[in-house]
C-alpha positions in Angstrom: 2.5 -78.1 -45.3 3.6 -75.8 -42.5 2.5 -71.8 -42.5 4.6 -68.7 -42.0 2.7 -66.6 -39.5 2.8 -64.6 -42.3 1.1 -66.9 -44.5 -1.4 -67.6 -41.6 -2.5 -64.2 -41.3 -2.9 -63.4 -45.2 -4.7 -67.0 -45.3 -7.3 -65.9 -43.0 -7.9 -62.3 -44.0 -8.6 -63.9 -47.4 -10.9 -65.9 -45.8 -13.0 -64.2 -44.1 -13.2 -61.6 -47.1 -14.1 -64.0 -49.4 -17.2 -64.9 -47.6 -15.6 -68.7 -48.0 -14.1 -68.8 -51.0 -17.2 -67.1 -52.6 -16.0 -63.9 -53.6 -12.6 -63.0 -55.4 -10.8 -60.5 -53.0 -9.1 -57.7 -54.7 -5.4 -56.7 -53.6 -5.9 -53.5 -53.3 -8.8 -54.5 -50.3 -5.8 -57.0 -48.9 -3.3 -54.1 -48.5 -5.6 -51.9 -46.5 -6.9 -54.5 -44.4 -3.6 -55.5 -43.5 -1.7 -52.7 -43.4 0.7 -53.1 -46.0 1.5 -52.2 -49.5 -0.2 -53.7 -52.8 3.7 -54.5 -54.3 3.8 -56.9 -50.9 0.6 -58.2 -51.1 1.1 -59.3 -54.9 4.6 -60.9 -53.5 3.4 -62.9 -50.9 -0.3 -64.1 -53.0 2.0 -64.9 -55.5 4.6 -67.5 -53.2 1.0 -68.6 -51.8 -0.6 -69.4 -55.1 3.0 -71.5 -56.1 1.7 -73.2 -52.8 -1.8 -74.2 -53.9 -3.8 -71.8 -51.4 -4.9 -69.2 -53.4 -5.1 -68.9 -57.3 -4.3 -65.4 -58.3 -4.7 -63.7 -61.7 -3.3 -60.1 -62.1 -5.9 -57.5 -62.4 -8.7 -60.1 -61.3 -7.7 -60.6 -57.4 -7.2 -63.7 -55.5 -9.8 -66.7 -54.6 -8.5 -68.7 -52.1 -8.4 -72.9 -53.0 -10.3 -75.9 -51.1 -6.7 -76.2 -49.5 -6.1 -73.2 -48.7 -9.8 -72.9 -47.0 -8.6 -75.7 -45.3 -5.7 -74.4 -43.7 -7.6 -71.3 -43.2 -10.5 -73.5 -40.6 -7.0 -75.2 -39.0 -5.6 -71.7 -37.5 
């Protein structure tokens, strides 16, 4: 499966928030570390978790899958 730089990016800020997958990374903490708004981080965690990389339930944040750590230790 091939990344967006996009994609790439939001992979490993989840990543590295998560502590590894450990923690579930709120949207809200997403938008200000990258910069953007929450309605655009909900849109592109939401094509992501269609992907696999992240599971994502509204109100509850985002945890990020064993394939989507995996892509996360390629970049």
């Amino acid at each position: 499966m091939q990344l967006t730089y996009t994609e790439e990016n939001y992979i490993k800020v989840i990543h590295q928030l998560s502590n590894d997958g450990v923690q579930t990374v709120a949207t809200n903490m997403l938008a200000n570390q990258l910069h953007t708004s929450p309605a655009a981080i909900t849109d592109m965690i939401q094509r992501m978790h269609q992907k696999g990389l992240l599971t994502y339930q509204k109100y509850q944040g985002v945890n990020i899958t064993p394939l989507g750590r995996e892509k996360a230790m390629q970049i």
